[in-house]
C-alpha positions as CSV (number, residue, x, y, z in Angstrom):
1,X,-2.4,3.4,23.0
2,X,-5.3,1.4,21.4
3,X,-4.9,0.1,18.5
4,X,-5.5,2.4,15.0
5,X,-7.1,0.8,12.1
6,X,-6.3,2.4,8.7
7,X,-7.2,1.2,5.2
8,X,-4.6,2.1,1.9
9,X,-5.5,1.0,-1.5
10,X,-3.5,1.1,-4.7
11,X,-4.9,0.0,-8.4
12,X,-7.0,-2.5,-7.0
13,X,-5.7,-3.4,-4.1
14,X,-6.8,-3.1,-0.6
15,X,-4.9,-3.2,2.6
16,X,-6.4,-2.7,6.2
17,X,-3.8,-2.1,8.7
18,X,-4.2,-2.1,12.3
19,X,-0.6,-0.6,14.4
20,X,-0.9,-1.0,18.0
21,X,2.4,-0.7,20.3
22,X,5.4,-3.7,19.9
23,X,8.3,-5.0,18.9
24,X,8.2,-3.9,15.6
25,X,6.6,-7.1,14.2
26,X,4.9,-6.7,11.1
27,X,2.3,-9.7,9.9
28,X,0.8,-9.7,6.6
29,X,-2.4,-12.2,5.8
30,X,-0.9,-14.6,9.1
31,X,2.4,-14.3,7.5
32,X,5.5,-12.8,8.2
33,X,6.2,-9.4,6.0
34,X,9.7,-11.5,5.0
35,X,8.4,-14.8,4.0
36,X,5.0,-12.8,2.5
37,X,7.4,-9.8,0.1
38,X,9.9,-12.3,-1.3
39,X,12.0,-9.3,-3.0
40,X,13.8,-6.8,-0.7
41,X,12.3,-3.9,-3.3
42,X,8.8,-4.7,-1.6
43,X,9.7,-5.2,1.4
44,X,11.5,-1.8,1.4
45,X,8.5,-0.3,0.4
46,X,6.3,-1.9,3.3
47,X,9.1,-0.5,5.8
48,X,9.7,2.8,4.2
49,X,7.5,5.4,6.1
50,X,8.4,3.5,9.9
51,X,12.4,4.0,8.5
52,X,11.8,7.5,7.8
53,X,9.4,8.4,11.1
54,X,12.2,6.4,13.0
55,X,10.0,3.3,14.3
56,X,11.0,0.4,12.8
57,X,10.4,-1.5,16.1
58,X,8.1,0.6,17.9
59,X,5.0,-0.6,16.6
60,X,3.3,-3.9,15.8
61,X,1.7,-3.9,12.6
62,X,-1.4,-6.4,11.4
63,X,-2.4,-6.1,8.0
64,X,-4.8,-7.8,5.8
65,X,-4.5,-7.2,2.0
66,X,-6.5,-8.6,-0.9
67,X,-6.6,-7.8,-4.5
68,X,-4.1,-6.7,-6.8
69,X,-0.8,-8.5,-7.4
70,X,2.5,-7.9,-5.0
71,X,3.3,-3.7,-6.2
72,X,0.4,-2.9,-5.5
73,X,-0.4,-5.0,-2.3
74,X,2.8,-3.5,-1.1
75,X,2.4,0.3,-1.7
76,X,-1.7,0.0,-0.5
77,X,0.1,-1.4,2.5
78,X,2.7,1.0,2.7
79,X,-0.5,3.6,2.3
80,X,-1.8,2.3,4.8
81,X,1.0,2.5,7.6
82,X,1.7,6.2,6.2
83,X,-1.7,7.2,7.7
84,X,-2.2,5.4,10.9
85,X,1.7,7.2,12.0
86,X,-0.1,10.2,10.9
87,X,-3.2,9.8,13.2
88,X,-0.6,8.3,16.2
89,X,1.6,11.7,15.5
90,X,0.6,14.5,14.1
91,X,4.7,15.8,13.3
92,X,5.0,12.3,11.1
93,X,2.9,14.4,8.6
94,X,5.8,16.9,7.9
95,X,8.3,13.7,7.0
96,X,6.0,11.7,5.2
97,X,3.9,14.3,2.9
98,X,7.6,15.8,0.8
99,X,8.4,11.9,0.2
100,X,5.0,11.6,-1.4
101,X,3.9,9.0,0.9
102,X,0.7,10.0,1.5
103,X,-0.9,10.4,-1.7
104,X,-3.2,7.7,-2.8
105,X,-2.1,7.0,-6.8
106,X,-5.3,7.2,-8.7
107,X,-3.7,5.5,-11.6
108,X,-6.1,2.2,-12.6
109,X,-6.7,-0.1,-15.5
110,X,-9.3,1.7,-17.9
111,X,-12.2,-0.2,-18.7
112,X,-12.5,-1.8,-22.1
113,X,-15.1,-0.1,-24.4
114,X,-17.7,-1.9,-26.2
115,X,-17.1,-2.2,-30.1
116,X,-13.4,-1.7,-29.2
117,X,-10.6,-4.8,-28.8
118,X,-9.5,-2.7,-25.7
119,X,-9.6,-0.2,-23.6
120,X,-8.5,2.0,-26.6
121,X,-7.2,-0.5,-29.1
122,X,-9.9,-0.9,-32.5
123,X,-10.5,-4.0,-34.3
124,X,-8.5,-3.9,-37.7
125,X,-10.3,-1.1,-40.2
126,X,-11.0,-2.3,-43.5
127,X,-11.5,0.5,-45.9
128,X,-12.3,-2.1,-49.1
């Protein structure tokens, strides 16, 4: 198996993750996933489609992520992975689609409008 390069993005956040066959080592940016996701919520999300496809340590995972904060670093990454155990196995697709795990979240910031404090917040109205 060569290796599969997939990209996941969340808000604004974009991760490019290449999976070839391993241990089950997963580096994010040169780091290790634990000493990269400090909390075990994010790190959870990073591992949740190998848990439910059942390779946790079939696969070596390489990802580089940038923009965004942590959430949303985590989920484009976990985006990311969801895809590329699609293209290595086509069954993966019937675990991963009913846990929503391959639907990119379209939810981002709206832009502010000019004349506006915000995206939809006015400046104070004066009626005298």
């Amino acid at each position: 198996m060569d290796t599969i390069h997939k990209i996941g993005r969340r808000k604004t956040a974009v991760a490019r993750v290449y999976v070839s066959k391993g241990k089950g080592n997963i580096t994010v940016n040169g780091r290790d996933l634990k000493n990269y996701f400090t909390t075990d919520t994010l790190k959870y999300k990073v591992t949740q489609p190998l848990m439910l496809t059942e390779n946790l340590e079939n696969f070596d995972i390489k990802v580089n992520v940038f923009g965004g904060g942590i959430t949303g670093q985590a989920e484009a990454i976990r985006l990311g992975i969801s895809r590329a155990l699609v293209a290595i196995d086509e069954e993966n697709r019937t675990i991963l689609k009913p846990n929503g795990l391959l639907t990119r979240d379209p939810r981002m910031v709206e832009r502010k409008k000019f004349g506006q404090k915000k995206a939809r917040k006015k400046f104070q109205f004066s009626k005298r």
